[in-house]
Every structure is written in C-alpha cells, then in structure tokens.
C-alpha positions as CSV (number, residue, x, y, z in Angstrom):
1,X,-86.2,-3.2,-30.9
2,X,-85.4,-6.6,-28.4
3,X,-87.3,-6.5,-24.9
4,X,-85.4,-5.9,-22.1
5,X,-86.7,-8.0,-19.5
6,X,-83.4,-8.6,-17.7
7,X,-84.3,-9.7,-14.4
8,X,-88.3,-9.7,-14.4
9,X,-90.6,-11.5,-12.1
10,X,-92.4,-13.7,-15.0
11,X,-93.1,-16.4,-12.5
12,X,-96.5,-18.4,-13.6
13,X,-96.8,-16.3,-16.6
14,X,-99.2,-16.4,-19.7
15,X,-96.8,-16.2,-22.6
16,X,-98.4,-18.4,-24.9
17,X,-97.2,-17.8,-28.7
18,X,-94.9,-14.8,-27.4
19,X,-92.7,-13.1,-29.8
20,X,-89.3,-12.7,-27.5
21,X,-86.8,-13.0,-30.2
22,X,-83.7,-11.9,-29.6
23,X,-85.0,-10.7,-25.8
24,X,-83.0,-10.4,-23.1
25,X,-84.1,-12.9,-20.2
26,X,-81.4,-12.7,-18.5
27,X,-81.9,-13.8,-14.7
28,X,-85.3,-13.0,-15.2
29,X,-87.7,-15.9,-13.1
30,X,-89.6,-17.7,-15.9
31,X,-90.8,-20.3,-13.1
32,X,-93.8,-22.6,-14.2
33,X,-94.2,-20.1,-16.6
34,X,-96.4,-21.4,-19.8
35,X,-93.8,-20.5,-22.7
36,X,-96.1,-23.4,-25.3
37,X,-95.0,-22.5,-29.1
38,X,-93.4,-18.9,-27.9
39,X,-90.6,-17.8,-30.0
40,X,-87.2,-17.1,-28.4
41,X,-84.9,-17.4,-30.7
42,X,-81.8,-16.0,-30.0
43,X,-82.7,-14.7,-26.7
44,X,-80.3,-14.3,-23.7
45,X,-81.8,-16.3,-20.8
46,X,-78.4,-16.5,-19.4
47,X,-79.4,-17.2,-15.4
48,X,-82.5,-17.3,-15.6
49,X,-85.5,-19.4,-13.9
50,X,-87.5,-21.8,-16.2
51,X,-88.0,-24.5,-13.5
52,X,-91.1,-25.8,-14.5
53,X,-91.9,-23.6,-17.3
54,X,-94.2,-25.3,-20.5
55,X,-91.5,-25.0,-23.6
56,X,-93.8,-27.2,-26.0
57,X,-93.1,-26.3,-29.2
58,X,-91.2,-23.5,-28.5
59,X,-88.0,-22.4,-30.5
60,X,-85.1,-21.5,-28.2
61,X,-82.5,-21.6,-31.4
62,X,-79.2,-20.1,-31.1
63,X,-80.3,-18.9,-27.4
64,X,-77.8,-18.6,-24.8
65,X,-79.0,-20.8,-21.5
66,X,-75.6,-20.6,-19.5
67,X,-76.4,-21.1,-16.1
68,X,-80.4,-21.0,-16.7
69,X,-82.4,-23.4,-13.8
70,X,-84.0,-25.7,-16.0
71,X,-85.1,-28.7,-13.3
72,X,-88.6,-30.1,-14.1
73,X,-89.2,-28.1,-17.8
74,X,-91.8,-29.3,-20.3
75,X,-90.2,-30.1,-23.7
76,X,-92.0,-31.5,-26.3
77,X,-91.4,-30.7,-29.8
78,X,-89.2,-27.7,-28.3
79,X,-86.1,-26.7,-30.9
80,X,-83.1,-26.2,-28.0
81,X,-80.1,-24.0,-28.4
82,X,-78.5,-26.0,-31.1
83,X,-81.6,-26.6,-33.2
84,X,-82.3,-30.0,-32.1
85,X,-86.0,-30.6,-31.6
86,X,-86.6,-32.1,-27.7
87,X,-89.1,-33.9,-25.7
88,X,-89.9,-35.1,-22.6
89,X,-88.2,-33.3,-19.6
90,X,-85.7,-30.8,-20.2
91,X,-82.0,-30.7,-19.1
92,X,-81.5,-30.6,-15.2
C-alpha cells in the first residue's frame, strides 16, 4: 500500500534511504529535511515544502512536483521528474 502523508509536518526530518514510492507528499513540509538516496519515485509532492531538503542521490522519477517550494534544495546525483540526473541547487 502507498503512504499517505498528505500534509505531514516532516520538517528537519531523518529520511535517509526511505522507501516513499508512489507516496503521497502532497503539501506535506519536507523543509531541510535530509531525503540523501531516498526513493520517491512516483510520489505526489504536489505543494509541498522541500526548501532546503538534502535530495542527493535520490530518485524523484515520474514524481509530480507541481507547485512544490523547492528554493535552496541539495541536488547531486538526484534523478528529477523526467529522469534526468541533477546537481548542484535545485529548481527555485
């Protein structure tokens, strides 16, 4: 079954290596969280925070980021929503 984490308060959070496939993010705040190598893969993070979040190496594939704050995010080696591995800054 996907998460359902529409919405959560995730700000600063630990989710190294997670497993979020197919999750729904949506408008949850993902804020300086540390995302490095997590899996989100066609997740819905439609709105959501990820100002400042760590996406290093993390695969974001086929997600949908419409509207998602992304000012200040950390990509390196991070696959975006179109499969096209990033680095540097992210978008915003």
């Amino acid at each position: 079954a996907r998460a359902d984490l529409h919405g959560a308060d995730l700000h600063g959070a630990d989710l190294t290596g997670a497993i979020l496939t197919r999750a729904n993010l949506s408008g949850a705040n993902l804020a300086t969280a540390d995302l490095t190598g997590a899996d989100l893969t066609g997740a819905n993070l439609a709105g959501a925070d990820l100002s400042g979040a760590n996406l290093a190496g993390a695969m974001l594939d086929r997600a949908d980021v419409t509207g998602a704050e992304m000012s200040g995010a950390i990509w390196n080696t991070t696959t975006d929503p179109e499969g096209i591995v990033r680095g540097g800054r992210g978008p915003g």
